[in-house]
N, CA, C and O atoms as CSV, one atom per row, in Angstrom:
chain,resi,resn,atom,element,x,y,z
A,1,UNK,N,N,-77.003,92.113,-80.063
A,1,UNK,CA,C,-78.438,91.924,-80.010
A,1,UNK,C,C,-78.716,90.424,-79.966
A,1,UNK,O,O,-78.821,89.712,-80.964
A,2,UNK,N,N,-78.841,89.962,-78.500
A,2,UNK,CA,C,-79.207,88.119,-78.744
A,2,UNK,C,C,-80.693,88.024,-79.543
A,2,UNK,O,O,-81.712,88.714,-79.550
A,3,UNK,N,N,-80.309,86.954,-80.121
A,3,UNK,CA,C,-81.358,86.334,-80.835
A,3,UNK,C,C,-81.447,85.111,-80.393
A,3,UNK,O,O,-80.475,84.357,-80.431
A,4,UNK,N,N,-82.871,84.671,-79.813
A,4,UNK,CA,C,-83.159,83.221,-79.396
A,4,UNK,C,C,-84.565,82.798,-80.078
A,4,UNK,O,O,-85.672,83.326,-79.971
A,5,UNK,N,N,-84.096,81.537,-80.898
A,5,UNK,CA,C,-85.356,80.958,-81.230
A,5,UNK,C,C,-85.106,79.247,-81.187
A,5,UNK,O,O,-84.223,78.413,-81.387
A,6,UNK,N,N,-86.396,79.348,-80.818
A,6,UNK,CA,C,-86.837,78.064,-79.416
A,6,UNK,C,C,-87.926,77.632,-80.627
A,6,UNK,O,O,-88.695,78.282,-81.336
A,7,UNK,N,N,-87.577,76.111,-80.492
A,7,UNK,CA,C,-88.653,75.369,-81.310
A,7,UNK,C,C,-88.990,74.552,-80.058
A,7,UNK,O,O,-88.225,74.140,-79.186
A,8,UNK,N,N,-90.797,74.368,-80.220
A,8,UNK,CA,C,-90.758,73.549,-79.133
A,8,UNK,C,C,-92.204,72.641,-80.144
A,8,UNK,O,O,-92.713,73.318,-81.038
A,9,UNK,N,N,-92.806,71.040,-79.905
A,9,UNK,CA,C,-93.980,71.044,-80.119
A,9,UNK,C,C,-95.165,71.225,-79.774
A,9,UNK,O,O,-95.406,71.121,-78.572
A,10,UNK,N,N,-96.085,71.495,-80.549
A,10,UNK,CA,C,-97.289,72.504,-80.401
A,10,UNK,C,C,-98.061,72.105,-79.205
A,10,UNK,O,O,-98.183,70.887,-79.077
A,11,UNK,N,N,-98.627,72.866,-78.274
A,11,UNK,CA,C,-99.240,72.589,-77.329
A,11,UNK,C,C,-99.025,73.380,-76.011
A,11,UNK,O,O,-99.689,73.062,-75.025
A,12,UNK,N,N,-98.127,74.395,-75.948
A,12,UNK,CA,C,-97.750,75.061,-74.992
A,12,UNK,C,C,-98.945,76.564,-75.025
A,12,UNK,O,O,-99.334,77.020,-76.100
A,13,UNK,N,N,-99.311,77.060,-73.886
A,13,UNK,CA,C,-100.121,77.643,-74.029
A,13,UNK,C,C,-99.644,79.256,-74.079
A,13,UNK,O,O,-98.460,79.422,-74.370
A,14,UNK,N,N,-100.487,80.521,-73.811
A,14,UNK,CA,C,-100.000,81.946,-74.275
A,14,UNK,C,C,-99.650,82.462,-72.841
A,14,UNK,O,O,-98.792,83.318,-72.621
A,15,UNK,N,N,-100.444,81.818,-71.850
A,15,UNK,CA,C,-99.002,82.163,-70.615
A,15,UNK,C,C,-97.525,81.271,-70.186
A,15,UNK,O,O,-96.713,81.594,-69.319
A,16,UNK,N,N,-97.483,80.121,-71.045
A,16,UNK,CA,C,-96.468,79.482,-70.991
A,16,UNK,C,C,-95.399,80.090,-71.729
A,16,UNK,O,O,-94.240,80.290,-71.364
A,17,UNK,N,N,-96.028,80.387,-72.965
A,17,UNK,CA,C,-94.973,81.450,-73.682
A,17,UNK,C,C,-94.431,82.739,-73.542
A,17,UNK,O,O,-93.334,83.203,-73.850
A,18,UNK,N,N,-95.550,83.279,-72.948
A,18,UNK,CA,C,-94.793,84.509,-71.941
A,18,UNK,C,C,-94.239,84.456,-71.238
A,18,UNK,O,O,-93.273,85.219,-71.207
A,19,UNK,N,N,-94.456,83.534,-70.199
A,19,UNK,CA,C,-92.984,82.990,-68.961
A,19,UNK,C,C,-91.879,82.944,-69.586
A,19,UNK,O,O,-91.142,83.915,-69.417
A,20,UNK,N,N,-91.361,81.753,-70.565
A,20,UNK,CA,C,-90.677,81.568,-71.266
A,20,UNK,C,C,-89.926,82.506,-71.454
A,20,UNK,O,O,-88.933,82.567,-70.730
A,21,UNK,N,N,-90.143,83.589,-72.518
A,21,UNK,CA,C,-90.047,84.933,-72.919
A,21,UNK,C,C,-89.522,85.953,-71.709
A,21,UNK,O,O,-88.367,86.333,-71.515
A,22,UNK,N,N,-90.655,86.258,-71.000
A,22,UNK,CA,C,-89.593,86.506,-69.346
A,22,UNK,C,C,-88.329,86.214,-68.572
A,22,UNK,O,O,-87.406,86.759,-67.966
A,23,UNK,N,N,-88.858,84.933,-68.973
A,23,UNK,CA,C,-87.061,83.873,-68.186
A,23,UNK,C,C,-86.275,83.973,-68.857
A,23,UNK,O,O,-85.228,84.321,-68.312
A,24,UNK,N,N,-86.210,83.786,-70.230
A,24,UNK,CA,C,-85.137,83.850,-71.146
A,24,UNK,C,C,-84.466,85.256,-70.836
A,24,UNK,O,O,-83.299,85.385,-70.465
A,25,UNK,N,N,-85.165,86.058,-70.995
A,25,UNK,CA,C,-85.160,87.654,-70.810
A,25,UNK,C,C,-84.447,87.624,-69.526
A,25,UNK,O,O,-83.243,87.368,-69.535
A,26,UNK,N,N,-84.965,87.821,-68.595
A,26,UNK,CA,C,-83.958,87.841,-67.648
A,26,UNK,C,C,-82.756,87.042,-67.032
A,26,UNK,O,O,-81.942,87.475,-66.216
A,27,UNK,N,N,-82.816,85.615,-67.663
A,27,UNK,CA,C,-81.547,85.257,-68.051
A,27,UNK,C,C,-80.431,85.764,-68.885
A,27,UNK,O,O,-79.248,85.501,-68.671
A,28,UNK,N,N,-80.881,86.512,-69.856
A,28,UNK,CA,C,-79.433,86.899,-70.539
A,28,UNK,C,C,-79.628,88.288,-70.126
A,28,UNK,O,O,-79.093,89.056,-70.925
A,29,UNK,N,N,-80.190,88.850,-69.188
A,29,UNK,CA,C,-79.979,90.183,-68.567
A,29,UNK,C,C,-79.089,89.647,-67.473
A,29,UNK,O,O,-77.912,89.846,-67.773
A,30,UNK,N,N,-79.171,89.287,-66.786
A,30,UNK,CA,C,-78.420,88.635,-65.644
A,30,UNK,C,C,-77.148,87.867,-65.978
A,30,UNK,O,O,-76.268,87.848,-65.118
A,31,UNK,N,N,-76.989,87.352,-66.912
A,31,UNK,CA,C,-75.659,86.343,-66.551
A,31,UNK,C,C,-74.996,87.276,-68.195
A,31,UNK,O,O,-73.794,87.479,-68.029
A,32,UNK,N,N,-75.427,87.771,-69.454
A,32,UNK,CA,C,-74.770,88.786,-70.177
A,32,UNK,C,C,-74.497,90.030,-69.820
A,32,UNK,O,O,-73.568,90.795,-70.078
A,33,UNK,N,N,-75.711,90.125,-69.016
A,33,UNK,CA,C,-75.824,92.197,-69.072
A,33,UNK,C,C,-76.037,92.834,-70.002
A,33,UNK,O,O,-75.389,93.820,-70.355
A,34,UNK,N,N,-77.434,92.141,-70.795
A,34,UNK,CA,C,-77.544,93.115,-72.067
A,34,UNK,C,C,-78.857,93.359,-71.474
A,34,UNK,O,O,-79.414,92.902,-70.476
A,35,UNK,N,N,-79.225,94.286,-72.452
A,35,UNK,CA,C,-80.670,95.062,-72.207
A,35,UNK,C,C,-81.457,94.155,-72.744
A,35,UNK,O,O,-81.215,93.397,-73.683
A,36,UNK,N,N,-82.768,94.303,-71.867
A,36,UNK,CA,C,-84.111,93.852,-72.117
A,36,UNK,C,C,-84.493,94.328,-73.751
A,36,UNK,O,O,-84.824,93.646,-74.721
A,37,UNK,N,N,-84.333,95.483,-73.624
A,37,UNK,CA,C,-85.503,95.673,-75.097
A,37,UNK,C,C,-84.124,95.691,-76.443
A,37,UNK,O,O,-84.214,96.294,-77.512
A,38,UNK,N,N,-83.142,95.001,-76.059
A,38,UNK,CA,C,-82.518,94.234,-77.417
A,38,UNK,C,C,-82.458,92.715,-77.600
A,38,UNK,O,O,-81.908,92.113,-78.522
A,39,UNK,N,N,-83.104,92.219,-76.584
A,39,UNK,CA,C,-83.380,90.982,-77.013
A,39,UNK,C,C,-84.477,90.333,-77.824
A,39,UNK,O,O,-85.598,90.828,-77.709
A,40,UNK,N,N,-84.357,89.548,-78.432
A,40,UNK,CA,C,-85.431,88.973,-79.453
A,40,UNK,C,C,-85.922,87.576,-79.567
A,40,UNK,O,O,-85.282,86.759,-80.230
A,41,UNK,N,N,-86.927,87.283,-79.011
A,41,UNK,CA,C,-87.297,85.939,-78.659
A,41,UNK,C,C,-88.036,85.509,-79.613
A,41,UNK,O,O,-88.947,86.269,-79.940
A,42,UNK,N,N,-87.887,83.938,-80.511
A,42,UNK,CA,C,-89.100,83.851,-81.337
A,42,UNK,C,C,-89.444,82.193,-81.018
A,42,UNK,O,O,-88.601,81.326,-81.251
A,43,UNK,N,N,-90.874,81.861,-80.421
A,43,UNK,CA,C,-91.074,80.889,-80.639
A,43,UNK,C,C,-91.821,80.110,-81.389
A,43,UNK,O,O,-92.917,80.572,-81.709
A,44,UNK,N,N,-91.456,78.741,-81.874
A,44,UNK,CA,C,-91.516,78.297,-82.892
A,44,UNK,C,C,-92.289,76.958,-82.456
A,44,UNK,O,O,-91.834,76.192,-81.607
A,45,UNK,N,N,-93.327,76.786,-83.029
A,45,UNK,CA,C,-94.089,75.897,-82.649
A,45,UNK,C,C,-94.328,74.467,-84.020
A,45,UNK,O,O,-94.537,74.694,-85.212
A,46,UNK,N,N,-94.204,72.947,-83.322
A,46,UNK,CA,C,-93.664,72.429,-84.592
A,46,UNK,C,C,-95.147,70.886,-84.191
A,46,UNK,O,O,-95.495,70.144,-83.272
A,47,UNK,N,N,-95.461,71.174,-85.439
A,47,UNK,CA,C,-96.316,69.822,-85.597
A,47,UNK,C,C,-95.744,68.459,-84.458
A,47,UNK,O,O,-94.517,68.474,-84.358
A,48,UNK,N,N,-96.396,67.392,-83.665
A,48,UNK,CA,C,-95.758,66.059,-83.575
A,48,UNK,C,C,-95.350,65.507,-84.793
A,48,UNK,O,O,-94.137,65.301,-84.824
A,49,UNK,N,N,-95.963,65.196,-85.814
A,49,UNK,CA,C,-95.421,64.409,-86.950
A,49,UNK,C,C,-94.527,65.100,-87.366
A,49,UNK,O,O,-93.777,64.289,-87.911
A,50,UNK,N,N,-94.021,66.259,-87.493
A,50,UNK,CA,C,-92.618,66.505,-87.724
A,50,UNK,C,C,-91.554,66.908,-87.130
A,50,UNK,O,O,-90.851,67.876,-87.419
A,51,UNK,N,N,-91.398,65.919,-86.025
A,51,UNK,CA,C,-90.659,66.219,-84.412
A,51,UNK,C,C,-90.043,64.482,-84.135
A,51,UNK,O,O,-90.776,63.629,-83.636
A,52,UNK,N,N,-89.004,64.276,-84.441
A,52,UNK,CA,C,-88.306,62.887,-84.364
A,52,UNK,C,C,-87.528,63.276,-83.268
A,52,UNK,O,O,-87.198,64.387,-82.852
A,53,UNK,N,N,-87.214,61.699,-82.737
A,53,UNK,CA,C,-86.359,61.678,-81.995
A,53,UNK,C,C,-86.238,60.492,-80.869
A,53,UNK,O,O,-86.810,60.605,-79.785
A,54,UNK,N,N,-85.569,59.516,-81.159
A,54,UNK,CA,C,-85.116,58.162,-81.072
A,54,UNK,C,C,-85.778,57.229,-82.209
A,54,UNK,O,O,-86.458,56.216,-82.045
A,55,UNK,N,N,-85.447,57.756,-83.217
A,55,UNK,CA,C,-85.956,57.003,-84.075
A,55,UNK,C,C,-87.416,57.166,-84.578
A,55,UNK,O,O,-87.692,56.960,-85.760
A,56,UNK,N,N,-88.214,57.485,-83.796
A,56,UNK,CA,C,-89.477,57.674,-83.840
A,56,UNK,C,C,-89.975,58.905,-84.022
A,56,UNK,O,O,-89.224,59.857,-83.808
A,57,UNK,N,N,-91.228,59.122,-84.418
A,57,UNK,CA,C,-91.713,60.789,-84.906
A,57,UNK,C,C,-92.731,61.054,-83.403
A,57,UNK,O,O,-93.675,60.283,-83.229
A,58,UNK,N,N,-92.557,61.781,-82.734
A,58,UNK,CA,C,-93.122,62.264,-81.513
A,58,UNK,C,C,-94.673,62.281,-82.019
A,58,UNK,O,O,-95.257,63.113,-81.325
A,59,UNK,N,N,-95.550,61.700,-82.940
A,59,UNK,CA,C,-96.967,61.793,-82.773
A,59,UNK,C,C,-96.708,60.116,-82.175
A,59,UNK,O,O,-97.323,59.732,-81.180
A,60,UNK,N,N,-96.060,59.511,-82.666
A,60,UNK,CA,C,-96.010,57.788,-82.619
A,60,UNK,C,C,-95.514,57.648,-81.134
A,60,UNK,O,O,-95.819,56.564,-80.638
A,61,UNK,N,N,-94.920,58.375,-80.434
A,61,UNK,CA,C,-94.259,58.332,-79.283
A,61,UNK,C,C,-95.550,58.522,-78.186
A,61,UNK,O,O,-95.625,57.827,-77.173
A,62,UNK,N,N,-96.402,59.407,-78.482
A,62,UNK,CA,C,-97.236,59.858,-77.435
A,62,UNK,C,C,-98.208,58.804,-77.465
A,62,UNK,O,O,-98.849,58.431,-76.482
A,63,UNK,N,N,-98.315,58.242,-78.852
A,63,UNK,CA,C,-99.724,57.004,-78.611
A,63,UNK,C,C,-99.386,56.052,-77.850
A,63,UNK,O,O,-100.146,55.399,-77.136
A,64,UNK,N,N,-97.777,55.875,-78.007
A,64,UNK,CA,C,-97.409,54.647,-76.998
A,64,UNK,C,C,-97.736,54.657,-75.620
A,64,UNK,O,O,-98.188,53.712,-74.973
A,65,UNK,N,N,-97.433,55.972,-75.164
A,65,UNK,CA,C,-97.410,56.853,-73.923
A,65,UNK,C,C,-98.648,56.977,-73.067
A,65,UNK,O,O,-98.789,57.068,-71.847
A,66,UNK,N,N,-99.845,56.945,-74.482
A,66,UNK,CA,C,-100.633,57.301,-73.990
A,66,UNK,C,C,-102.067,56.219,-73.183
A,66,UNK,O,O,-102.998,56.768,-72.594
């Protein structure tokens, strides 16, 4: 029974997450060969301020950016 859980930060919308959910899905139908309705997708949605990465916390990253 795959289990996939996907952290991503917050901002992705409820058809982005269904794609997601789809693709994943038929990715491990296709390249495992397991069934659709034993897979288990959970996504995980994570504040910027608690999302690092190069040193920096991804709210501080986007002001630069922005």
């Amino acid at each position: 029974m795959p289990y996939i859980n996907l952290q991503i930060t917050k901002g992705a919308n409820r058809e982005q997450k269904a794609r997601i959910v789809k693709d994943f899905t038929e990715t491990l139908v296709t390249v495992l060969g397991k069934k659709p309705e034993h897979i288990h997708i959970v996504i995980q949605e994570i504040e910027d301020e608690n999302w690092g990465f190069s040193g920096i916390l991804t709210d501080d990253f986007r002001k630069r950016e922005g």
